[in-house]
C-alpha positions in Angstrom: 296.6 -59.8 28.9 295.9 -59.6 32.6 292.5 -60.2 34.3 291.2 -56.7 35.9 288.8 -58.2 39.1 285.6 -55.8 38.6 284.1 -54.8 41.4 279.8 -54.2 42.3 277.9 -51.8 44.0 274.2 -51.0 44.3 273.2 -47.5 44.6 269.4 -47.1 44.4 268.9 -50.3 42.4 271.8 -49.6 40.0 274.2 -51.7 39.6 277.3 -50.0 38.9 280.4 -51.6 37.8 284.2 -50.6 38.0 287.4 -52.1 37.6 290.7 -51.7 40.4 293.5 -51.0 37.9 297.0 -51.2 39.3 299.7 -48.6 38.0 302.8 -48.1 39.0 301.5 -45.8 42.1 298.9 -48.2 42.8 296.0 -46.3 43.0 292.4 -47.1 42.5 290.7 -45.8 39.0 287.5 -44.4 39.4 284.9 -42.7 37.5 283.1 -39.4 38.5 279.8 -41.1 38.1 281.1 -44.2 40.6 282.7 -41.1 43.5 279.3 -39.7 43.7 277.3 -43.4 44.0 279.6 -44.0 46.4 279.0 -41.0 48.5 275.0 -41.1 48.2 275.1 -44.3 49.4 277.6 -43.9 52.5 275.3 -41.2 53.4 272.2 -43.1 52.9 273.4 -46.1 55.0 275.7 -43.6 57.9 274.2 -40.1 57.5 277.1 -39.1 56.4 280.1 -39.1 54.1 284.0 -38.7 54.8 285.2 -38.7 51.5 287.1 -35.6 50.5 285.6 -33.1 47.9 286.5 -34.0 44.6 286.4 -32.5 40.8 283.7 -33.3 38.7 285.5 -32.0 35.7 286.5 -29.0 33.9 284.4 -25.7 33.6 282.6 -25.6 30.8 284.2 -22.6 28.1 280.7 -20.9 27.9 281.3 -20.1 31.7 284.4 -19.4 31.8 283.9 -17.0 28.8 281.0 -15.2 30.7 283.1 -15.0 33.8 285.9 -13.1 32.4 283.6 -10.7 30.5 281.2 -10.1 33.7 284.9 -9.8 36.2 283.5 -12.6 38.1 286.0 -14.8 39.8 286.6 -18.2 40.0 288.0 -20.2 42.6 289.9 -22.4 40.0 289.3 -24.6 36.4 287.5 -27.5 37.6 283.9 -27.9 40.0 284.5 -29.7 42.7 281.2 -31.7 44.5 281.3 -32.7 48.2 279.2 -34.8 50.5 278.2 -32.0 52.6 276.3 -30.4 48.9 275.0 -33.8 48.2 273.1 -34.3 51.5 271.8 -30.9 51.2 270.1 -31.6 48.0 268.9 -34.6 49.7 267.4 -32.9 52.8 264.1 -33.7 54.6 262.8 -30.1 53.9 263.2 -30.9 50.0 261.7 -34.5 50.1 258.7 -33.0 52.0 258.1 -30.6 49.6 258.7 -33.0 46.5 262.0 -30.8 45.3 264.5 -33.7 46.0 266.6 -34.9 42.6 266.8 -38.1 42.4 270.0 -40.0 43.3 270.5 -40.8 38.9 270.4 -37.4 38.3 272.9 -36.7 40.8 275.3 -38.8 39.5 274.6 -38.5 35.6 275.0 -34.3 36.5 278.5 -34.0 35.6 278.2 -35.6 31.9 274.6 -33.9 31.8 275.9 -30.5 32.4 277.2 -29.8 28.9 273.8 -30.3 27.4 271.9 -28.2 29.6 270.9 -24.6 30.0 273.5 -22.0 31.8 272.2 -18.9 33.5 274.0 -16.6 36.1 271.9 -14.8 38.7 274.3 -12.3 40.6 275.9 -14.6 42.7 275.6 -18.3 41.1 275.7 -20.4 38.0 272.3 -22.7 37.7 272.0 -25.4 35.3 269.0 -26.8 33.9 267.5 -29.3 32.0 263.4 -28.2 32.2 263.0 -30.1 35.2 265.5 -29.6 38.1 268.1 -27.0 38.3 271.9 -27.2 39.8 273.5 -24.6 41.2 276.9 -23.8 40.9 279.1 -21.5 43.0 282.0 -19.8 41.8 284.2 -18.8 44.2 283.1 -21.0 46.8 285.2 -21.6 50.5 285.8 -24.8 51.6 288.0 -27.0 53.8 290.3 -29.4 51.5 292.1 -31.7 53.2 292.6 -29.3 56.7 292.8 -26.4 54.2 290.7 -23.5 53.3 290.2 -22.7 49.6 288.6 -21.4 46.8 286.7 -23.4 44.4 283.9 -23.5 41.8 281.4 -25.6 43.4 278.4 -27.8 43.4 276.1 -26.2 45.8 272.4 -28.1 45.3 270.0 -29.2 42.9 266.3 -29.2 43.6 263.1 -30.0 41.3 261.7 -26.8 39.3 258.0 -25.9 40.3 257.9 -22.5 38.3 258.4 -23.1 34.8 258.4 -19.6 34.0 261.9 -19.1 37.0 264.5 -18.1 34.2 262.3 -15.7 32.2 263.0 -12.8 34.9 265.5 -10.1 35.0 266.9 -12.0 37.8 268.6 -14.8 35.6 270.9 -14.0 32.7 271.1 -17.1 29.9 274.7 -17.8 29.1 275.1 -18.6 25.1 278.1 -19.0 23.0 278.7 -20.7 19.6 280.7 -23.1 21.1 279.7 -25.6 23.8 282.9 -27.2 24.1 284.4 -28.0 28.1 
């Protein structure tokens, strides 16, 4: 069995770990969790990242489900996450006001999202887990490689100060039976 040479990186005092694995196209296996390290910390250390958006996964079926009921379009079957979302959760105004998420959350979001709470408020998706909320676009624009699209996209995620926030009219809570992605 062949050696696969792992590789280091240290994002916020994690160490995370991932292994190059050669296929026949030769390209670079990476996780989710690793893409998004690797952008926080490009933008931590430059200001800025130039890696392309990317998918964070499927859509979950609850919102999918609650999108074709409601006629609410999506910009595709995945959420896609870019640096340009990620520094803006990140922004000075945030961290000044103590509503900055920290960089673990950020990257544990996509695995996280399945066991949180979904509400739609007119316009976006939020997840939530108590403490922080995410908010998800549906039918974002974007520039993909020179190209403008549609996508469902990570937007921001900020700290929750009003506990009470998704008891309003404003927010709709998104339940089905089945929580499956």
């Amino acid at each position: 069995m062949k050696k696969i040479p792992a590789f280091f990186f240290l994002v916020s005092e994690i160490y995370l770990t991932f292994a190059v694995v050669k296929s026949n196209s030769m390209e670079k296996s990476v996780t989710i969790e690793i893409l998004i390290a690797k952008v926080l910390d490009e933008i931590s250390h430059k200001g800025f990242s130039s890696i392309q958006p990317f998918s964070i996964g499927k859509i979950e079926k609850r919102m999918a489900e609650f999108a074709k009921i409601n006629d609410i379009i999506l910009g595709g079957d995945d959420i896609y996450m870019s640096a340009k979302q990620l520094q803006h959760s990140l922004r000075a105004s945030k961290e000044a006001k103590d509503l900055v998420v920290s960089k673990e959350e950020l990257i544990s979001f996509p695995s996280r999202r399945f066991t949180m709470e979904l509400y739609y408020d007119g316009e976006c998706f939020i997840y939530t887990d108590g403490k922080s909320k995410y908010i998800v676009h549906p039918n974002y624009k974007m520039k993909i490689s020179r190209e403008i699209v549609k996508r469902v996209n990570f937007i921001t995620a900020s700290r929750r100060i009003d506990k009470m926030e998704f008891n309003g009219k404003r927010y709709t809570k998104i339940e089905t039976d089945c929580n499956d992605n």
